[in-house]
C-alpha positions in Angstrom: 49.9 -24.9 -73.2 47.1 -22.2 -74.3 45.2 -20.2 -72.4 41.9 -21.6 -74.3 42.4 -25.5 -74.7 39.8 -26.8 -72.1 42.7 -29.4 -71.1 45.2 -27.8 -70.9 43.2 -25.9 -68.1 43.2 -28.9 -66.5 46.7 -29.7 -67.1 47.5 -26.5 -65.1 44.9 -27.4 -62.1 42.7 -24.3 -63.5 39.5 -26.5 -64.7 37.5 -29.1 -62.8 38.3 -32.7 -63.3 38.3 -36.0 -61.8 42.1 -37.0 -62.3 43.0 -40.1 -62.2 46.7 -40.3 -62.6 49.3 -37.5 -63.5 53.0 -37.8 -64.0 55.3 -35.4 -65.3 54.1 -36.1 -69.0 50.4 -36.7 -68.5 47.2 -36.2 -67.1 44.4 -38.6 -66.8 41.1 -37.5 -66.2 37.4 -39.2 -66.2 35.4 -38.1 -69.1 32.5 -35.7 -68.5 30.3 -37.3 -70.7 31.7 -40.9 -70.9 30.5 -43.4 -73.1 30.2 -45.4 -69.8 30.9 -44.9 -66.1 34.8 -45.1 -66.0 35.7 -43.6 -69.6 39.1 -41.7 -68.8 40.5 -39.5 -70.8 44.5 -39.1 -71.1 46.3 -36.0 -72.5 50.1 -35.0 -73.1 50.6 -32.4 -70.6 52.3 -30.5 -73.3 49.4 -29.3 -76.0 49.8 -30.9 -78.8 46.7 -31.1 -81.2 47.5 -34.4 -82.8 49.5 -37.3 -82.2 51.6 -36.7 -85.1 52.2 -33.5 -83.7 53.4 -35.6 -80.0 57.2 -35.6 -80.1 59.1 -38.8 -80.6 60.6 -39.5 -77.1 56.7 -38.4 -75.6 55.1 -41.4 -77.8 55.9 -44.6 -75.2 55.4 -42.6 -71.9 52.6 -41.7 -73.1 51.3 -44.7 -74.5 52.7 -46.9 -71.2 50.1 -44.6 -69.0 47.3 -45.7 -72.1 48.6 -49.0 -71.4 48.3 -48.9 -67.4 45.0 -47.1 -68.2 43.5 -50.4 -69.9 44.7 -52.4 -67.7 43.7 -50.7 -64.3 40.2 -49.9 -65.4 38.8 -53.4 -65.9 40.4 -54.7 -62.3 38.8 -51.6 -61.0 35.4 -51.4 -62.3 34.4 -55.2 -62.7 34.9 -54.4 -66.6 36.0 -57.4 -69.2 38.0 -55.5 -71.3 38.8 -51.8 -72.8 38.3 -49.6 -76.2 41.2 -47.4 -76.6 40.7 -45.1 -79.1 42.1 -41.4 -80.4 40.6 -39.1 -82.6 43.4 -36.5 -84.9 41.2 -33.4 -85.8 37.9 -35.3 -87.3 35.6 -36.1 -84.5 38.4 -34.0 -82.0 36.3 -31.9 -79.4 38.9 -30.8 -78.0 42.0 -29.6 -80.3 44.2 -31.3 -77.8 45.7 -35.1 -78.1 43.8 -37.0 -76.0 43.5 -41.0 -75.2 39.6 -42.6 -74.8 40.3 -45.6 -72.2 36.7 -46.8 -72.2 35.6 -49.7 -70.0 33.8 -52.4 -71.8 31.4 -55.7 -71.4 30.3 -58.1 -73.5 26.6 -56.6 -74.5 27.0 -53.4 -73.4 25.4 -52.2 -76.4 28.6 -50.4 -77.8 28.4 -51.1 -81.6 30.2 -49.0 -84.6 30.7 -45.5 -84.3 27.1 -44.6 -83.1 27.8 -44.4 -79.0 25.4 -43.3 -76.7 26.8 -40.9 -73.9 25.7 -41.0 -70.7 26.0 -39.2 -67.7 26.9 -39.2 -63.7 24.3 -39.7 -61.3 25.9 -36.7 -59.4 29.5 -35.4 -59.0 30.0 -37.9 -55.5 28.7 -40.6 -58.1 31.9 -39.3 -60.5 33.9 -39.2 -57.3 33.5 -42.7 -56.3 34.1 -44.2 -60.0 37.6 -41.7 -59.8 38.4 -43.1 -56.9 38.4 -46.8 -57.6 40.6 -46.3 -60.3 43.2 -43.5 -58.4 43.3 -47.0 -56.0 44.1 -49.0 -58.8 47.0 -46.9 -60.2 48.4 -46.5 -57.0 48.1 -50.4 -56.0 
């Protein structure tokens, strides 16, 4: 961990985030400016800035919590799918691996590379969407 990586702040419980599910190798938190309500962010606790930096035998847990990610966010949120997607240094705000689990629905204007962000109504708004998907995890 680093004392400036934004995440791994919140790895440590330092920053404020809307976790969603943490394990000894991850943390998954709700984006702060999702593409859509429910955009969940997953990072190695470890930092790593890449994933060809991640470590072999951290690649499947990892990607298994991705995996229960996509699956637990459309059951949650009333979504008909996911886009799962990773950035490694071009387009990386944060120099930190980290998983986009997006909820998605047919014509919900996602289209290329051009995504609108959007924002919480208020931070109980962020709370609520959090919480269906903690109950989800956890179900």
């Amino acid at each position: 961990m680093t004392a400036a990586c934004v995440f791994c702040a919140i790895v440590r419980g330092e920053a404020k985030a809307e976790v969603v599910l943490e394990d000894e190798t991850c943390v998954a938190f709700l984006d702060a400016k999702p593409l859509f309500h429910g955009h969940v962010l997953l990072v190695p606790r470890a930092h790593v800035v890449t994933l060809p930096d991640l470590p072999a035998a951290s690649v499947a847990p990892f990607f298994t919590r991705v995996q229960e990610l996509a699956r637990a966010i459309p059951a949650a949120l009333g979504a008909q799918g996911t886009f799962v997607a990773m950035n490694n240094v071009v387009s990386q705000s944060v120099p930190h691996l980290h998983a986009h689990v997006v909820p998605r629905t047919k014509g919900d204007g996602l289209k290329g590379f051009f995504w609108p962000r959007t924002k919480y109504e208020s931070p109980e708004a962020m709370s609520a969407v959090a919480d269906k998907l903690r109950r989800e995890l956890a179900g």
